[in-house]
N, C-alpha and C positions, 0 to 999 in steps of 0.2 A: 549503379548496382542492379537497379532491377532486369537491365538488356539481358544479364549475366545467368540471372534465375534458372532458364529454361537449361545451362545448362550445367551447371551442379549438383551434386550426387542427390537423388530422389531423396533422400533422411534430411535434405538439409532446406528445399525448396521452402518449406514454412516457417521458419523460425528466422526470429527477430535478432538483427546483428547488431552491434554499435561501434561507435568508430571509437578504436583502442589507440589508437596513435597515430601525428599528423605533423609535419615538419613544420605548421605556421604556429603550430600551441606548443610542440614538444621540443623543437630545434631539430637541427640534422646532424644525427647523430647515430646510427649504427647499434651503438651500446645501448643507448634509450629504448630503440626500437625493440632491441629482444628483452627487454627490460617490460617494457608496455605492452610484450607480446600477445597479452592470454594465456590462459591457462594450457598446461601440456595434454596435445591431444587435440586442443583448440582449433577448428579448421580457421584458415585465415583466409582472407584477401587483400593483396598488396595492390593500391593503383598508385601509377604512376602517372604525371604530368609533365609534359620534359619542355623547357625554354622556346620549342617552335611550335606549341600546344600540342601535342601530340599525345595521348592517354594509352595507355596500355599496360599491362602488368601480370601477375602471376596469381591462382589458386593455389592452397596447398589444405589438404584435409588436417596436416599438426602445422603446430604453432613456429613460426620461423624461429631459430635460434642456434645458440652457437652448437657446435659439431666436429668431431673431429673426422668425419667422414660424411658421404650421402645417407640422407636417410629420406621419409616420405613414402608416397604410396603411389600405383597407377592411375589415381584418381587426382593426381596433380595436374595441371595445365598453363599454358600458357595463353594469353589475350591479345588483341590491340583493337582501336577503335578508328578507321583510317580508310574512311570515313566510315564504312561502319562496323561491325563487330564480326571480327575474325578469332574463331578458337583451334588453338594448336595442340592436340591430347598426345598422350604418351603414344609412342609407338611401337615397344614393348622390346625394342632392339637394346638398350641397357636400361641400369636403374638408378642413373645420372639425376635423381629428380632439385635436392637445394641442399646445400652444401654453404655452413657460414663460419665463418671467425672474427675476429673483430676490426680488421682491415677488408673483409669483402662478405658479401652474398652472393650466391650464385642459384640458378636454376638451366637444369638441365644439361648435358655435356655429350662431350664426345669429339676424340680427335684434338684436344685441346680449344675448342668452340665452345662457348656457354650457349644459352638461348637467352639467358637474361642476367647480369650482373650488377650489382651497384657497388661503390668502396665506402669505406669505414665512416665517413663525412657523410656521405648519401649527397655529394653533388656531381657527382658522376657516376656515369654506366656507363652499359653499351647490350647489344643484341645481336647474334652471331644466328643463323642458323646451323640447329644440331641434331643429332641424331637421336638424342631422348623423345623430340615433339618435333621434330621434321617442320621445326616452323620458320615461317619468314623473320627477316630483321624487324623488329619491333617497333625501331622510332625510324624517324626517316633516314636518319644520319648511323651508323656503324656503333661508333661512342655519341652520346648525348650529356648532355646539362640535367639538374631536375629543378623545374619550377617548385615542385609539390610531391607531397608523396603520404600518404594514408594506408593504415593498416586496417581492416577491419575483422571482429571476430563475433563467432555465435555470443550475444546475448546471456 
């Protein structure tokens, strides 16, 4: 977390997070997840850890959870750590930002590309680049595994 600091929204750089949810305490689970989400409004951070160690994952200023559409803000981004800390911000071309139901999550879109998806189990995703954050593939591989996966919210 702290690589991350420098670069989320100035209101949020001081305040104290705690980790709201974790696939080793919580299971994998999807429903869990927006279940354990935080509070509505709640900036979140998803990291993800995928079966070839690979870390990477998404900010979002509200709290993941189900939708029937995109919602979110310009202030969403995309991560990875490979080897070191690469960030993908909106690029203000749609407003593709996370989009969930109880078979998928997704962040960012465009053309049919997510930039970052996981399904309803959370042991699968994948990482496309897209047009909301014009970012690279995430994990090394297209679709990935997750070893682990952690939400974390403000405190």
């Amino acid at each position: 977390l702290p690589q991350l600091g420098p670069h989320l929204p100035p209101r949020l750089t001081q305040q104290p997070w705690r980790l709201l949810y974790c696939t080793g305490r919580d299971g994998f689970s999807l429903r869990t997840l927006y279940r354990c989400g935080g509070q509505p409004g709640c900036p979140t951070l998803l990291l993800i850890r995928d079966t070839e160690a690979q870390a990477f994952g998404a900010f979002s200023a509200t709290t993941i959870r189900c939708s029937n559409g995109f919602y979110g803000t310009g202030e969403t981004f995309l991560f990875s750590f490979s080897p070191k800390l690469k960030v993908f911000r909106w690029t203000g071309r749609n407003n593709f930002f996370i989009k969930g139901d109880v078979d998928l999550v997704m962040f960012g879109g465009g053309s049919g590309r997510f930039g970052l998806w996981l399904d309803g189990d959370l042991h699968n995703g994948g990482s496309h680049p897209c047009e909301t954050f014009d970012n690279e593939t995430l994990s090394p591989r297209e679709e990935f595994c997750v070893q682990d996966l952690e939400v974390w919210g403000l405190a």
